[in-house]
C-alpha positions in Angstrom: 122.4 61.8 123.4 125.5 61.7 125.8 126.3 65.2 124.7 123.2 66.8 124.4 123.4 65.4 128.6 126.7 66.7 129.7 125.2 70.5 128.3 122.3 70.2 129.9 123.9 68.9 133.4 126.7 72.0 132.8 123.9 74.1 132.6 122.4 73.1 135.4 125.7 73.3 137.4 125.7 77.6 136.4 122.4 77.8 137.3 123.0 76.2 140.8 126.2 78.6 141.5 124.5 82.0 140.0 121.7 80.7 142.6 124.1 81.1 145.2 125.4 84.6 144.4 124.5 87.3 146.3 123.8 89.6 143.9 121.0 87.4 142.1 119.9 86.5 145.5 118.8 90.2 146.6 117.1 90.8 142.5 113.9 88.7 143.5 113.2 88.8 139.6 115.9 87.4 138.8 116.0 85.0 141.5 112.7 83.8 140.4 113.3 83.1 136.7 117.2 81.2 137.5 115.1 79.1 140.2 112.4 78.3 137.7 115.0 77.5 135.1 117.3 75.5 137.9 114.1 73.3 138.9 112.7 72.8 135.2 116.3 71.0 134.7 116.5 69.1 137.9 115.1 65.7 137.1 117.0 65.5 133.6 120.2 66.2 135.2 119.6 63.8 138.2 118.5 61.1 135.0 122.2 62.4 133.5 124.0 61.4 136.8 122.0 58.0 136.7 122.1 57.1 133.2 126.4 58.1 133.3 126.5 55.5 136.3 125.2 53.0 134.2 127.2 53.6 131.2 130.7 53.4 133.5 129.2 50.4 135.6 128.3 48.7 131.9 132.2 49.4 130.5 133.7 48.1 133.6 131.6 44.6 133.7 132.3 44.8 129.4 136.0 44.7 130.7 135.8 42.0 133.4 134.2 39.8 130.7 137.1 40.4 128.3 139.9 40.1 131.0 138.8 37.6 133.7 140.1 34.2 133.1 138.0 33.1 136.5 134.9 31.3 134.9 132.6 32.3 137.9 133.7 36.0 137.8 132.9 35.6 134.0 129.2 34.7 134.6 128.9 37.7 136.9 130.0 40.2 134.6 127.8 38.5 132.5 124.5 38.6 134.3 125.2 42.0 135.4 125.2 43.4 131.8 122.3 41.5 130.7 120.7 43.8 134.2 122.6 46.8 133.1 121.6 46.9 129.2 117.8 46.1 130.1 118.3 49.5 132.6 120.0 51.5 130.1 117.6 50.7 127.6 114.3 51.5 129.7 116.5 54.7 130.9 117.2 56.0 127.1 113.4 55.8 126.4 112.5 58.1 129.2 115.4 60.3 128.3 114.1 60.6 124.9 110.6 62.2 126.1 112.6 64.3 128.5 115.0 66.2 125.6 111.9 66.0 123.4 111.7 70.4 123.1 108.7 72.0 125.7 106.4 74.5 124.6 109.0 77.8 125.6 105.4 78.7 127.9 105.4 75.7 130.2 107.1 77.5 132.6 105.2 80.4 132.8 102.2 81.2 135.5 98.7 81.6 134.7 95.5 83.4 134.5 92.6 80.9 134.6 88.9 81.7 133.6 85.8 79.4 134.4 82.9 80.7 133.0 78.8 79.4 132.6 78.0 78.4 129.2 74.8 76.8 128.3 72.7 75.5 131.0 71.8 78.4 133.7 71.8 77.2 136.8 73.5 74.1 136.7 76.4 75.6 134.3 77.1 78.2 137.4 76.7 75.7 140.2 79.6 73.4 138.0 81.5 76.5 137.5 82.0 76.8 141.5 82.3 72.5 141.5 85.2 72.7 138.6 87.3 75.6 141.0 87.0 73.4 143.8 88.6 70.7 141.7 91.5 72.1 140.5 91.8 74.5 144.0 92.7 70.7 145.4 94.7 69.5 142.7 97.1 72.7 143.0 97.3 71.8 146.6 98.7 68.0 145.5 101.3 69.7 142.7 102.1 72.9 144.9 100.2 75.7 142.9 99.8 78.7 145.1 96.6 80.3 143.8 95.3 84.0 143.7 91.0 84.8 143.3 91.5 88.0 141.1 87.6 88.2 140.2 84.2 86.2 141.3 81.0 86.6 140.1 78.2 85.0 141.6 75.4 83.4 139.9 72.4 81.6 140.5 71.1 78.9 143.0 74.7 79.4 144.5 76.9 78.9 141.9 78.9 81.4 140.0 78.2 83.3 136.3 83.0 83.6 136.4 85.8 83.2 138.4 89.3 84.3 137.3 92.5 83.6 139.1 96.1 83.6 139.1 98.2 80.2 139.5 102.0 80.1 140.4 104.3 77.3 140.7 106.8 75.5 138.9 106.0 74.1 134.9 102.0 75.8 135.3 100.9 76.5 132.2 103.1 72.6 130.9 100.0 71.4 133.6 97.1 73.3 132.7 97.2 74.2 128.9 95.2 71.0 128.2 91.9 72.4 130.4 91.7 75.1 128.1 88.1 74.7 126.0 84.8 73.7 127.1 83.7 71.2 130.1 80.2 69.3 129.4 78.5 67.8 133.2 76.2 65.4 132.6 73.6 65.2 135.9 70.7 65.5 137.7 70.1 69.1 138.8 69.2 69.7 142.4 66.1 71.4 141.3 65.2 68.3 138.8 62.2 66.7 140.4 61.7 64.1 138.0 65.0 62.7 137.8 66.2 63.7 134.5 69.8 63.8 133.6 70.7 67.5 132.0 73.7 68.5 130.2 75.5 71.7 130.7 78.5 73.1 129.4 81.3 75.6 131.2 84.0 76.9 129.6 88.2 77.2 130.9 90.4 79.6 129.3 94.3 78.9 130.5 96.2 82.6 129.7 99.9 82.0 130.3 101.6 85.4 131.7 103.7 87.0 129.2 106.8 89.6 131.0 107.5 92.6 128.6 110.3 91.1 127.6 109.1 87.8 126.1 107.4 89.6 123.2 109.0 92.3 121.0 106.5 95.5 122.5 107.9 98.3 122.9 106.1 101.0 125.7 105.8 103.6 123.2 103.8 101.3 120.7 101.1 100.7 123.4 97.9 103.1 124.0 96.7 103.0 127.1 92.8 103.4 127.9 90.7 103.4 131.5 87.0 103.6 131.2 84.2 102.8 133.6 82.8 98.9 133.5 79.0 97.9 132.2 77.2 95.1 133.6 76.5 93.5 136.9 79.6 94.0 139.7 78.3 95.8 142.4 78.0 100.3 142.1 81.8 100.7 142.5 81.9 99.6 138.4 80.0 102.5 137.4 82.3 104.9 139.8 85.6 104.2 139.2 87.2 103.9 135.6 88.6 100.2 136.5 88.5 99.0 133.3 91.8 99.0 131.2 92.3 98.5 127.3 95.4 98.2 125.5 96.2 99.0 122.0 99.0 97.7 120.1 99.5 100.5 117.7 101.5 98.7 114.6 99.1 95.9 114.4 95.9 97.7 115.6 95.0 94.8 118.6 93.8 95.6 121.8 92.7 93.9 124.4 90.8 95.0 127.7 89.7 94.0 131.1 87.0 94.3 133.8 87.5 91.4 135.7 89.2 93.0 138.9 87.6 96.0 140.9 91.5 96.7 141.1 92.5 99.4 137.8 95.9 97.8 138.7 95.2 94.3 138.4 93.0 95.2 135.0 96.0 96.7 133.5 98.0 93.4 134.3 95.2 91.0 133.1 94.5 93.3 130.0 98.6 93.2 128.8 98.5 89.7 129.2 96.0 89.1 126.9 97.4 91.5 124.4 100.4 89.5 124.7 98.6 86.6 123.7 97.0 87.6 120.9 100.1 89.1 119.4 101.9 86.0 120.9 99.1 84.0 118.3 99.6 86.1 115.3 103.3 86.0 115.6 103.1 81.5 115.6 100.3 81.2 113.5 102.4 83.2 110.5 105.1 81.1 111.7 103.5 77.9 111.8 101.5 78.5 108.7 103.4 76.3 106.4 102.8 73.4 109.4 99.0 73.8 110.0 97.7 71.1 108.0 100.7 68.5 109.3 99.2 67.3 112.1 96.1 68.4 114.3 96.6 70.1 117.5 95.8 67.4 120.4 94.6 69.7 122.6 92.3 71.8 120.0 92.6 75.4 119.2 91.4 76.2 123.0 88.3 77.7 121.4 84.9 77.4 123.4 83.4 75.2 121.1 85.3 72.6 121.6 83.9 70.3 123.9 87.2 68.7 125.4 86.1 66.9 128.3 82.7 65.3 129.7 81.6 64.7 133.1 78.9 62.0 133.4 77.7 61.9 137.4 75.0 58.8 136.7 78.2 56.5 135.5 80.8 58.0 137.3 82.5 58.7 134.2 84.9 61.2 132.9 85.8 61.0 129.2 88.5 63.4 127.7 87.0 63.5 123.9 90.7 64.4 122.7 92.7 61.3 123.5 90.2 58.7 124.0 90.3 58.4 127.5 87.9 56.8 129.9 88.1 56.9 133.3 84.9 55.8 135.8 86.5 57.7 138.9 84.8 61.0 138.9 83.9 61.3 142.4 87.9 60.9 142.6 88.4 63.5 140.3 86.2 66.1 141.3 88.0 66.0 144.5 91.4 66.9 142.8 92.8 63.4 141.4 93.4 65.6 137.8 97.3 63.8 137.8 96.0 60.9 135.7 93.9 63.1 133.1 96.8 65.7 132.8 99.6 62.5 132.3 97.8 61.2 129.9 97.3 64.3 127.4 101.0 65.2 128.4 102.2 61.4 127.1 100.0 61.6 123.8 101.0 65.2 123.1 105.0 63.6 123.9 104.2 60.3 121.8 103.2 62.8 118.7 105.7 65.4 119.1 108.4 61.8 119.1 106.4 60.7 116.0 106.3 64.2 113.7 110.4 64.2 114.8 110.8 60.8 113.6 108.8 61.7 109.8 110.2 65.1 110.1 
């Protein structure tokens, strides 16, 4: 464990001078990833510093013990390893779930979609209630956010929103939210007082650079074509829309979401990313898909993750278990104990499949 420390600390140490060079300092893009990688291995190597006070501090009172001939010196060194081993041990358990291997997308930014499922109005009105919870929670964790496309819907809610979330460990924070969100309420339009249940859907699309995946430009076909549907008369004028199409495997993947041809072109490549990005695991993986089930579902929109029950003030997250009767909290960005608590079960299980590996 020691060793595996010291690495990560040196590492740590290169990142912090290559920060300091001039040349990385005037290649933003460059600058951005070092800084991202500097501040994902901060706390470990802050832990490091700690836990290697602790280990020196625990040989020198080992050596007093062993030395002193004073009886009351003796009892000092004593107590203070008793102090010193109950530290070291609570430290070694949190430095186990911080070397336990992240998902090689936590760091990345995001694309998030909300979108109305079943229930009409009140879907759309919860769609415009779920962005203004996670619009606060970014503001607590220190997500800057982007609106790339809104849609409006009915009785003042909204059909989609789409936007772009950047910060530090993003997608780590928001994969969980990725499936569908049930609301349990009484619609505004309800004059009887009947609870209805509604369902909205999340899709959590971590932003893939060229070089993450093995895509080469001349493997990609490019098409623009004009948008269908509801968006205003500047979809039907301008050939926003983008598709891309992986020519080896024969995926594409398109977008409409922005009026921008340039943002559509970013969005669509993403999501070809990701679907090649799936492929590439799920061949990978194949050999580990019946180990263990995923904790946070295969993101499809079926899966009913989470439930939002306004009459009991309850929020249940279906995957884990957990019950929490502070959704009036929660709506107004307290997410930090939900997103903890899928982190630590998907940590516990990832310590467990290590330890019957």
């Amino acid at each position: 464990m020691l060793e595996k420390l010291e690495s990560i600390y040196n590492r740590f140490l290169q990142l912090q001078e290559q920060l300091s060079d001039p040349e990385i300092v005037s290649d933003m893009k460059r600058f951005t990833k070092l800084n991202k990688d500097y501040k994902g291995l901060e706390a470990i190597a802050k832990m490091y510093l700690k836990y290697k006070n602790v280990l020196e501090n625990t040989a020198s009172a080992t050596s007093m013990l062993k030395e002193e001939d004073d009886a009351e010196m003796r009892e000092m060194a004593k107590m203070e390893l008793e102090e010193l081993k109950s530290t070291r041990e609570s430290m070694e358990e949190e430095i186990k779930i911080m070397l336990i291997p992240k998902d090689p997308d936590d760091d990345k930014d995001v694309v998030m979609e909300i979108r109305a499922g079943t229930g009409g109005n009140e879907a759309s009105i919860f769609v415009g209630d779920l962005h203004r919870l996670y619009t606060k929670f970014f503001e607590t964790v220190g997500f800057k956010t982007e609106i790339l496309d809104l849609n409006e819907g009915t009785a003042g809610g909204y059909s989609k929103i789409v936007f772009e979330v950047f910060g530090n460990d993003v997608y780590g924070t928001l994969k969980f939210e990725s499936g569908a969100h049930r609301v349990q309420r009484v619609p505004k339009t309800e004059s009887q007082g009947r609870v209805h249940t509604s369902a909205v859907t999340v899709a959590v699309l971590p932003k893939f650079e060229m070089e993450d995946i093995d895509i080469r430009k001349d493997e990609l076909r490019v098409d623009t074509f004009r948008a269908s549907g509801a968006g205003g008369q500047h979809v039907n004028k301008t050939e926003s829309g983008v598709r891309f199409t992986h020519i080896p495997t024969g995926i594409a993947a398109e977008s409409t979401d922005s009026r921008s041809q340039h943002k559509n072109r970013e969005i669509a490549l993403q999501r070809l990313y990701q679907k090649i990005r799936e492929v590439t695991e799920t061949r990978a993986k194949s050999e580990h898909a019946n180990k263990r089930k995923s904790l946070v579902g295969s993101g499809d929109r079926s899966d009913k993750i989470r439930t939002y029950n306004y009459p009991q003030n309850r929020v249940t997250d279906h995957r884990i278990n957990l019950t929490l009767y502070s959704l009036d909290k929660i709506m107004d960005g307290e997410l930090k104990g939900v997103v903890d608590a899928l982190i630590m079960a998907e940590n516990t299980s990832k310590m467990q499949e290590g330890e019957t590996a």
